[in-house]
C-alpha positions in Angstrom: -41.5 -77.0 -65.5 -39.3 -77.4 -68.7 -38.9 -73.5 -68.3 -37.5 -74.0 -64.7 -35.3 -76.9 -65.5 -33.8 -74.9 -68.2 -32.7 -72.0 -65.9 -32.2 -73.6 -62.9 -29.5 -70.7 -62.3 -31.2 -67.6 -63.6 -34.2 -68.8 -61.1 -31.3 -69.5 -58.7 -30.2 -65.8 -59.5 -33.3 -64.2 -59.0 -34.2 -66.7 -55.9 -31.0 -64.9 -54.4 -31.7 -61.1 -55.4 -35.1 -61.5 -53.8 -34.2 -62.6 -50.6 -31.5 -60.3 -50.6 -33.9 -57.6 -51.4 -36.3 -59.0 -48.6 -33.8 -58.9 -45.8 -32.3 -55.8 -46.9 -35.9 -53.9 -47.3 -37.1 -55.5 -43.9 -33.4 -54.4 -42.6 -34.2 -50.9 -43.7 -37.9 -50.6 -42.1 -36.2 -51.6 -38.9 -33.0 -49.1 -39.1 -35.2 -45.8 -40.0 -36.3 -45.7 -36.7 -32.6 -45.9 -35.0 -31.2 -43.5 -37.9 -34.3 -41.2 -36.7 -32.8 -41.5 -32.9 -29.0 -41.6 -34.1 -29.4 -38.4 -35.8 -32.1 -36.6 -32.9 -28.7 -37.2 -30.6 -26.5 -36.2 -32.8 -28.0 -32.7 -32.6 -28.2 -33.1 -29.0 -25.0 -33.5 -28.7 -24.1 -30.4 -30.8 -26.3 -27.9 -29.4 -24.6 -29.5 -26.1 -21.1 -28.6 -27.2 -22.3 -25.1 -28.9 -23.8 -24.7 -24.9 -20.8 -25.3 -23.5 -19.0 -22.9 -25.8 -21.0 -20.3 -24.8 -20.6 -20.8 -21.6 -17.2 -21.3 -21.4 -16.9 -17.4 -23.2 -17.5 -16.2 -19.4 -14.4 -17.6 -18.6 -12.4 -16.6 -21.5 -9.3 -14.6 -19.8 -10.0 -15.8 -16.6 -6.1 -17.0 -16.3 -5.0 -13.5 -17.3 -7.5 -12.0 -14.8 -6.3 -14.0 -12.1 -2.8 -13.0 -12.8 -3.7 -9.1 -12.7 -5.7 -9.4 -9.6 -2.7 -11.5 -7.6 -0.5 -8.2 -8.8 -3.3 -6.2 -7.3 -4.0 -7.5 -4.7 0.2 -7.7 -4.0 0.3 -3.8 -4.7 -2.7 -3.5 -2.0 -0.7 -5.8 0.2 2.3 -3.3 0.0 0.4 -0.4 0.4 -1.2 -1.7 3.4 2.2 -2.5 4.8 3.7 1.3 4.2 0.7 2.9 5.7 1.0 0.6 8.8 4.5 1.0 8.9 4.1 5.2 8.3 1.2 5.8 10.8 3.2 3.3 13.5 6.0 5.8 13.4 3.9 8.6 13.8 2.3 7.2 16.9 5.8 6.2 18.0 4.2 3.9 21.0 7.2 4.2 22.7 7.4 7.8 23.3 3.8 8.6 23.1 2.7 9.7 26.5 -0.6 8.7 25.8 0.1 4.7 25.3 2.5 5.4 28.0 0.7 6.7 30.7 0.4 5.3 34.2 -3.3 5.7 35.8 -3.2 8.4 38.3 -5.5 9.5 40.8 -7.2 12.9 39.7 -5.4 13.9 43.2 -2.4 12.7 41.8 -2.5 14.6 38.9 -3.1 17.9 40.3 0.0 17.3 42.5 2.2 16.8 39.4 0.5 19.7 37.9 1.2 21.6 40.5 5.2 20.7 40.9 5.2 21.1 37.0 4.5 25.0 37.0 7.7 25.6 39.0 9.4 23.5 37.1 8.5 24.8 34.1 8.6 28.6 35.3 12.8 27.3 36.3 13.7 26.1 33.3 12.5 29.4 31.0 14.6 31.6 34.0 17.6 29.3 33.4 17.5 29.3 30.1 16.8 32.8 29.0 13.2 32.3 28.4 11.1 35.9 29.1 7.7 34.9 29.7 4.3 37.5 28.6 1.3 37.3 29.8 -1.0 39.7 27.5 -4.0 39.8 30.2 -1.5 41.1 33.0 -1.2 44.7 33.5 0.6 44.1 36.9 4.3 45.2 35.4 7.4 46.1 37.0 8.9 49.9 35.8 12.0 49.1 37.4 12.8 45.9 35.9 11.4 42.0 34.7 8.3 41.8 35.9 8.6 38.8 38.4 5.3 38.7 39.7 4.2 38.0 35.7 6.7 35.3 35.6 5.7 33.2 38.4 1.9 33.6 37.7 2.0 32.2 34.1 0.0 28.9 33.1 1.6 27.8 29.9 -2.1 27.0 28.7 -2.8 25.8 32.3 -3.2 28.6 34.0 -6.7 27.9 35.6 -5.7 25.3 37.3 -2.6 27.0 39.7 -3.9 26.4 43.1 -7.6 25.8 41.9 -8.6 21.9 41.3 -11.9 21.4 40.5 -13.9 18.0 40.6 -12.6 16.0 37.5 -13.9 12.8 36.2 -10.8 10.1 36.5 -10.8 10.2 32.3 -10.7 13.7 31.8 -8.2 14.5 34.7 -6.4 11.7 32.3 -6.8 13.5 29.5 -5.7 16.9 31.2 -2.5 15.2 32.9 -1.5 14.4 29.7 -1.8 17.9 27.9 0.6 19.0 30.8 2.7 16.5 29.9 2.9 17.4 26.4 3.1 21.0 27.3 6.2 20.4 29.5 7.9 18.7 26.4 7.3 21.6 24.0 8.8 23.7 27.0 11.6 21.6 27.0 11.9 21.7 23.2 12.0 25.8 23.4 14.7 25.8 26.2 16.8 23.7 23.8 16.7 25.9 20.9 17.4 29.3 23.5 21.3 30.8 24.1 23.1 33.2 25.8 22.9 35.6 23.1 19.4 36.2 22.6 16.4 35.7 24.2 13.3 33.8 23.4 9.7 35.9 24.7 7.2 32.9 25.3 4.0 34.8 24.4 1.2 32.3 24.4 0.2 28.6 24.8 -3.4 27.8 24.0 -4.9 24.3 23.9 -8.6 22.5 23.5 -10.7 21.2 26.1 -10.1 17.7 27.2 -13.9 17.7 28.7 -16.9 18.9 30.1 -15.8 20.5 33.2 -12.7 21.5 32.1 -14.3 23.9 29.2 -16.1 25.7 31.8 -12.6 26.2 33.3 -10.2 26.6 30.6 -11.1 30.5 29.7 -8.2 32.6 27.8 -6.4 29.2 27.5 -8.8 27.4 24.5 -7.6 27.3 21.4 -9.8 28.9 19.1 -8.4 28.5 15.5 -9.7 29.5 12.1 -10.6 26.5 9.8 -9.2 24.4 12.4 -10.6 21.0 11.5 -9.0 21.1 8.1 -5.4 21.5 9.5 -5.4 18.8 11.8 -5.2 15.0 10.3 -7.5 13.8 13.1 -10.6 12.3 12.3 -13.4 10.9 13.9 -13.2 7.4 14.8 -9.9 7.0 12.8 -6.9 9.5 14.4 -7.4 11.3 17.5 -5.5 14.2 18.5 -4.7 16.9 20.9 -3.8 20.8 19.3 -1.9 23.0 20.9 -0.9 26.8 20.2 2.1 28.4 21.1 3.8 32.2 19.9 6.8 33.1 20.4 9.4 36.1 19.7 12.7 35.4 19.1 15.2 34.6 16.1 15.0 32.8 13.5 17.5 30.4 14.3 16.0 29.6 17.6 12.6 29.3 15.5 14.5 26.4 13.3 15.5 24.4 15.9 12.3 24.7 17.9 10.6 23.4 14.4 13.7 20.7 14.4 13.0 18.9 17.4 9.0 18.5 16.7 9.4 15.0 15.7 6.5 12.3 15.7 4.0 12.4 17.4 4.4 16.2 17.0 3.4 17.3 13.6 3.4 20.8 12.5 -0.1 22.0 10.6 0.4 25.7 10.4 2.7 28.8 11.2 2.4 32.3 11.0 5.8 34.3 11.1 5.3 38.4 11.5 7.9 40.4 11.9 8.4 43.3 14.7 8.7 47.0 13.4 10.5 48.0 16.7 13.9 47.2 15.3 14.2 49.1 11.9 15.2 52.4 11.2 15.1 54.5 8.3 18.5 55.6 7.1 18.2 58.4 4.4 21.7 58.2 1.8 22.8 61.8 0.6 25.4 61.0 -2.1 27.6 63.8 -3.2 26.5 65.3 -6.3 30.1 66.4 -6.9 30.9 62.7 -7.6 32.3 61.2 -10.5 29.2 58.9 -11.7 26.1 61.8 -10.5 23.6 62.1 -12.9 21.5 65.3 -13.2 18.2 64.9 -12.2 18.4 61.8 -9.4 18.7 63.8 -6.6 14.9 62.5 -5.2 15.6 58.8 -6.2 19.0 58.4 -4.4 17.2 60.3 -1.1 15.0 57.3 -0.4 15.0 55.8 3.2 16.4 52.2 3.5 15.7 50.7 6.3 18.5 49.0 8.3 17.8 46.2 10.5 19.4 46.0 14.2 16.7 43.4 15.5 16.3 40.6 13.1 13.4 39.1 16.0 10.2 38.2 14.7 6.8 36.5 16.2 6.5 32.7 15.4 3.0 31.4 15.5 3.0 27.6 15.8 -0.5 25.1 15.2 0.8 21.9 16.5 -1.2 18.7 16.5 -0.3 15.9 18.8 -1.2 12.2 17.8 -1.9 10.2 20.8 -4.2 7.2 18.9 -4.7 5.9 15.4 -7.4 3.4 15.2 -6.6 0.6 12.2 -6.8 -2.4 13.6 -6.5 -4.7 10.1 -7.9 -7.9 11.3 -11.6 -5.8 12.3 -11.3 -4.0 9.1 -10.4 -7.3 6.8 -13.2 -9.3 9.2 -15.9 -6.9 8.1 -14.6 -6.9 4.5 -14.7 -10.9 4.3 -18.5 -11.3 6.4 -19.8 -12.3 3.5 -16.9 -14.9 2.0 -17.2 -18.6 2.7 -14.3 -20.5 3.3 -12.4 -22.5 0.7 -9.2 -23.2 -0.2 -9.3 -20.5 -2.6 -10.1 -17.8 -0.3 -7.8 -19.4 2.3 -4.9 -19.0 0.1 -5.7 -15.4 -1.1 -6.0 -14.2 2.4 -3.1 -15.8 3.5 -0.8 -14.2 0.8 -2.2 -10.8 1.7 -1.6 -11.1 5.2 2.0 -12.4 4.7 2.8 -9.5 2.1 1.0 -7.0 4.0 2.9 -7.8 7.1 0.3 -8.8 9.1 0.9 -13.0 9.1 0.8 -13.0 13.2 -3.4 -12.7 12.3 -5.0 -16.3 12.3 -7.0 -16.8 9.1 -9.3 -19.0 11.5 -9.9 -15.5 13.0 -11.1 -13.8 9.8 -12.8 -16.9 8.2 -14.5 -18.3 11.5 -18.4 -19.3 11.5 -18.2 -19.3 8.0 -19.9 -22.2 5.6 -17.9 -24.6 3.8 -18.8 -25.6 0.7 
């Protein structure tokens, strides 16, 4: 006891250090376990952010990616817009006597047919248009051969005075090849004048249908490599090809080839020219002269030919557009089946259609019936 009174305030001292010992050890058994759990989410956390990291790699770029596909899809817009304005103007709706065709009866049609051989037959007399028929044989010693002249078809022959029974389409389709026929005609009695005439040797065209190949005899066009002339294809451009040779010169030639604007297009010609008006002309220079050289005598003899008929045979493959199938809202429907309808999509489609000319579609047309998420 006299120990304890003595150091009352080491006793103190060590009465303090012990408790402070005791709370702090019983502090430390009861803050391991939260130091366990503190650090387990710690590393939670950090594989969590190293997660994200990763995945957020996926979308490094993604800004500049976005930007290069707008300028894509703004080059696609254009492109889009050229090819619909290009293929419009080679329809030419307005002059294309397929969109602007009236329905006829097939009766109807063979009357205009009918009128149209005289009419056509007039305007190569009046405008110093000789027309050849290779199959006749039926010519005139003593002068034009007018019974020649008023029995050619121009690719229609078949069909002057003889109708047979025609579906309503294909008597359509045939009506309309007349049609055409009668402009190219026209286009060939522009390019003619008074000083020389044009020879209208052939006019060959395809079938329009059944019945009509079983009719159409020395009239079909029959054309090597044909298909790969023509920019028609199936279920995309359709097209009629015509044939048509004539003799005449050149100039006429030009301004035939001038006036085939769209829907005309020109796929192939074949110029030959005719024999019949070159002669040979042998020169005989004096060898007295002052520049003769000894020994030239068989070079300087050569014919040269001197031309008094500069005519030639023109051989023309023209293709007549009459329908170009690209309707954009089908094609960009298809394309999108499978897209669901956001805001993001929304906006895309409605800056292509603007740029691309086509805003008068309805994006509720395209993006119909489709899932929202």
């Amino acid at each position: 006891m006299k120990f304890l009174k003595q150091n009352k305030l080491f006793i103190g001292i060590l009465f303090v250090c012990f408790v402070m010992f005791t709370c702090l050890q019983i502090v430390s058994c009861n803050s391991s376990d939260n130091l366990e759990s503190i650090i387990s989410a710690i590393n939670k956390e950090v594989k969590l952010v190293q997660a994200y990291e990763e995945d957020s790699l996926h979308y490094e770029g993604l800004s500049e990616d976005s930007e290069l596909a707008m300028k894509d899809l703004k080059a696609l817009a254009e492109i889009e817009k050229d090819q619909h304005r290009f293929w419009n103007g080679i329809l030419d709706q307005n002059q294309n006597i397929f969109s602007t065709w009236k329905n006829k009866s097939p009766e109807s049609i063979n009357a205009d047919l009918t009128r149209l051989y005289t009419q056509l037959r007039e305007t190569c007399k009046n405008n110093n248009i000789d027309l050849e028929d290779k199959e006749s044989t039926n010519l005139n010693p003593f002068g034009e051969n007018n019974e020649n002249e008023n029995k050619y078809g121009f690719g229609l022959s078949s069909y002057d005075g003889f109708w047979p029974s025609f579906s309503k389409e294909e008597a359509k389709l045939l009506g309309i090849q007349s049609k055409i026929v009668g402009t190219l005609i026209e286009y060939l009695s522009e390019s003619a004048s008074t000083e020389h005439r044009i020879t209208l040797i052939q006019i060959l065209r395809e079938s329009v249908g059944k019945e009509d190949s079983q009719h159409i005899t020395t009239d079909k066009l029959i054309y090597s490599n044909l298909s790969q002339k023509l920019v028609r294809f199936t279920d995309g451009i359709q097209s009629f090809a015509f044939l048509i040779k004539f003799k005449c010169h050149t100039s006429h030639a030009r301004s035939f080839i001038n006036q085939l604007r769209p829907p005309f297009l020109l796929r192939d010609l074949v110029v030959s020219r005719s024999l019949d008006g070159i002669t040979q002309v042998t020169t005989s220079p004096s060898s007295t002269g002052p520049f003769f050289i000894t020994g030239n005598e068989d070079k300087l003899k050569t014919p040269l030919p001197i031309v008094q008929n500069v005519e030639s045979t023109f051989t023309l493959l023209i293709e007549y557009i009459y329908e170009v199938d690209r309707d954009f809202e089908i094609f960009i429907t298809q394309s999108l089946k499978n897209e669901k309808k956001d805001k993001g999509s929304e906006e895309v489609l409605r800056n292509l259609l603007e740029i691309s000319g086509n805003n008068k579609i309805k994006i509720n047309n395209i993006l119909t019936d489709r899932e929202v998420r």
